[in-house]
C-alpha positions as CSV (number, residue, x, y, z in Angstrom):
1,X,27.9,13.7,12.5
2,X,26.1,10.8,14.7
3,X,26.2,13.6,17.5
4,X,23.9,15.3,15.5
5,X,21.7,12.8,13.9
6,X,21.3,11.5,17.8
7,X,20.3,14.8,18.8
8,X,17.8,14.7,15.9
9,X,16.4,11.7,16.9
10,X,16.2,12.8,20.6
11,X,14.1,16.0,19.2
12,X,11.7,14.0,17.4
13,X,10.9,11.6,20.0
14,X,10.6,14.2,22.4
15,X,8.3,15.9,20.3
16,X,6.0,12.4,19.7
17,X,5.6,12.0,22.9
18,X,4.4,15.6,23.9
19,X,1.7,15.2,20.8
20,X,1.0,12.0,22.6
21,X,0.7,13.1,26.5
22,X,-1.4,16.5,24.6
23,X,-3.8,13.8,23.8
24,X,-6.3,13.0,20.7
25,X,-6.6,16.3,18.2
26,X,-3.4,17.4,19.1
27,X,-0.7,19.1,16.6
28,X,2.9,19.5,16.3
29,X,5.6,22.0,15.1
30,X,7.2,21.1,11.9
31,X,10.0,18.2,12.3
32,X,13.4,19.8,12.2
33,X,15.4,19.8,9.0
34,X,17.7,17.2,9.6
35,X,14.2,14.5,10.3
36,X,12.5,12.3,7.8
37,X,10.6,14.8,5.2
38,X,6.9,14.3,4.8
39,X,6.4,12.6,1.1
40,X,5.8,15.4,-1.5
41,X,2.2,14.0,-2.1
42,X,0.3,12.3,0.5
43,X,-1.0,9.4,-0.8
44,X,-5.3,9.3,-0.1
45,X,-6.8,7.3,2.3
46,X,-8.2,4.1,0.8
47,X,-11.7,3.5,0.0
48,X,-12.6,2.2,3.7
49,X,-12.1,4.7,7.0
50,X,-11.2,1.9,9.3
51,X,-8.2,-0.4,8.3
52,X,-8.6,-3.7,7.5
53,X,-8.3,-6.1,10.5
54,X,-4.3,-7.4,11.0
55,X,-3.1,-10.3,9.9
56,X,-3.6,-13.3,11.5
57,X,-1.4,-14.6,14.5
58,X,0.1,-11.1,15.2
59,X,-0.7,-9.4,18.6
60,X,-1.1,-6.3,17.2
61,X,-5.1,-5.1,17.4
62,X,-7.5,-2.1,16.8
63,X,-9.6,-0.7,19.8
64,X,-10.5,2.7,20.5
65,X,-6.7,3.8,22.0
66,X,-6.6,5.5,25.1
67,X,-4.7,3.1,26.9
68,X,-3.0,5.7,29.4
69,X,0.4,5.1,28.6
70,X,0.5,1.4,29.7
71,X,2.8,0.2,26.7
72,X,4.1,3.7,24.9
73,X,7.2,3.5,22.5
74,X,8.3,5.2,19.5
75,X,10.5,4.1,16.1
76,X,11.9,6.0,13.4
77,X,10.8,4.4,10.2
78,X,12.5,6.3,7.0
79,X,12.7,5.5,3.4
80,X,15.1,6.6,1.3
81,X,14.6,7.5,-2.4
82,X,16.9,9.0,-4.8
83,X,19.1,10.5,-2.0
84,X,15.7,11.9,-0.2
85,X,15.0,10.7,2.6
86,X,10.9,10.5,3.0
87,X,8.4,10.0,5.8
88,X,5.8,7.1,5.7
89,X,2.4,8.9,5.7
90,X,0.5,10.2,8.5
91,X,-2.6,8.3,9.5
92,X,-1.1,4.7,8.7
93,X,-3.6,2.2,11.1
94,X,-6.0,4.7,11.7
95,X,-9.5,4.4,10.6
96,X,-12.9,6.3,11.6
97,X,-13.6,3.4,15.0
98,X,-10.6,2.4,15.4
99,X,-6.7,2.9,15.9
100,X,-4.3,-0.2,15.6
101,X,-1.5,-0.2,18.2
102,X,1.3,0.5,15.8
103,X,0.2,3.9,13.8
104,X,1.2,7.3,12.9
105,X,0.1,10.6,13.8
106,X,2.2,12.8,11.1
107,X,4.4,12.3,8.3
108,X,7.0,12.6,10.4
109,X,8.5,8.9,10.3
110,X,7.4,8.2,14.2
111,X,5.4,4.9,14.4
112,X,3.5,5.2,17.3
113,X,3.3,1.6,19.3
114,X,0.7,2.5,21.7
115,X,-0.8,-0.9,23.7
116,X,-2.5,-2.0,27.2
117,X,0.5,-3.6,27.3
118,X,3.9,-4.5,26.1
119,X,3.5,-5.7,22.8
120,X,6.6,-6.8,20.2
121,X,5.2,-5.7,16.6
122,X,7.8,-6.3,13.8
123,X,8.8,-4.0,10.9
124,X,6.6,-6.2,8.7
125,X,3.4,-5.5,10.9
126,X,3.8,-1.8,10.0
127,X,4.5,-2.9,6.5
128,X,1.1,-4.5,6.2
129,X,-0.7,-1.8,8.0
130,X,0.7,0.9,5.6
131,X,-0.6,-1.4,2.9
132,X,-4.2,-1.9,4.5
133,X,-4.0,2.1,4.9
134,X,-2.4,3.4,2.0
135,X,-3.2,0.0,-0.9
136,X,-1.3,2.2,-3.7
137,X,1.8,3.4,-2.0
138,X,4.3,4.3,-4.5
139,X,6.6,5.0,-1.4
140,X,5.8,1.8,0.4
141,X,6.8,0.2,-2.8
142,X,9.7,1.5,-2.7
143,X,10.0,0.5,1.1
144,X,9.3,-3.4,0.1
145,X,12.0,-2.9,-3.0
146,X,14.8,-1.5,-0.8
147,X,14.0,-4.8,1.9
148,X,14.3,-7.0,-1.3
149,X,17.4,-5.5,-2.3
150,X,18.8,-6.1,1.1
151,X,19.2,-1.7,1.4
152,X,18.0,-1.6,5.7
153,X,20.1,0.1,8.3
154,X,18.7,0.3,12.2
155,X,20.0,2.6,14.0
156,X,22.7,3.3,11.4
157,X,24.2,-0.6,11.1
158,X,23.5,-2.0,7.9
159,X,21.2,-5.0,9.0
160,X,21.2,-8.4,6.8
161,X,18.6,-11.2,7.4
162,X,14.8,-10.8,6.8
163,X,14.2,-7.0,7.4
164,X,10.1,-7.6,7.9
165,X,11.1,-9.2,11.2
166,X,12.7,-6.6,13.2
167,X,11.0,-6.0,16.2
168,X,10.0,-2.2,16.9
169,X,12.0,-1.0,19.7
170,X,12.1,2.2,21.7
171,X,14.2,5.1,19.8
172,X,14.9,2.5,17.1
173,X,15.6,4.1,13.7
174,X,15.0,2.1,10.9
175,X,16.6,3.6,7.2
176,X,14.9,1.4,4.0
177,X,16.8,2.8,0.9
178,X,20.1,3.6,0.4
């Protein structure tokens, strides 16, 4: 079975980094059946098109993008929820001027970490960005539960310690749930 979910993996990433080289506008297929599901409702966009700005003392910003591929990585963030497992939203850190370095494109469970250089964002900073996008989450609620309850596995090895610190890392795949 890991055979398979690493060849799932290896289809999604391929498949975030073809919307990315496509460029701005671009769209995908449908994730394959064995990746994250998109939530059954997407949650709307908060009041305000742009995120707010990140929290202070992280090096993660929000510029225009287009940073030809300098810093270009991808994570797999899923949570799951009664057995289900569910896709963060698309859209998370992007606003109408502005696109923060850790984002997502689809509902797909990619975070994009897209920077003019390399760049060590934390599972936390997605966290909060999620939050700034999506304030009412009942799915990111559930995300922050399952990291109190100590329910994390990356890259299918239960993790113990403070979850909101995991630095994003190429092909990393991060479960919140059990």
């Amino acid at each position: 079975m890991p055979a398979v979910r690493r060849l799932a993996t290896a289809l999604l990433l391929g498949l975030a980094v073809a919307a990315c080289a496509a460029g701005p506008g671009a769209t995908t297929a449908s994730p394959s059946p064995s990746s994250p599901p998109a939530p059954t409702a997407t949650p709307a966009a908060s009041a305000a098109a742009t995120p707010a700005p990140s929290p202070a003392g992280n090096e993660i910003k929000c510029d225009l993008g287009g940073h030809d591929a300098a810093y270009h990585i991808h994570a797999l963030v899923g949570v799951r929820v009664g057995g289900q497992l569910l896709a963060p939203p698309a859209n998370i850190g992007i606003g109408t001027d502005c696109m923060y370095w850790v984002h997502t494109h689809a509902a797909d469970g990619i975070v994009h970490i897209e920077a003019p250089a390399t760049v060590h964002p934390t599972l936390g900073d997605f966290l909060d960005l999620w939050e700034k996008t999506y304030p009412d989450d009942q799915l990111l609620q559930q995300a922050r539960d399952a990291i109190a309850a100590g329910r994390v596995t990356v890259n299918d090895q239960p993790f113990t310690g403070d979850a909101t610190g995991i630095v994003l890392e190429d092909r990393m795949r991060i479960i919140l749930g059990s």
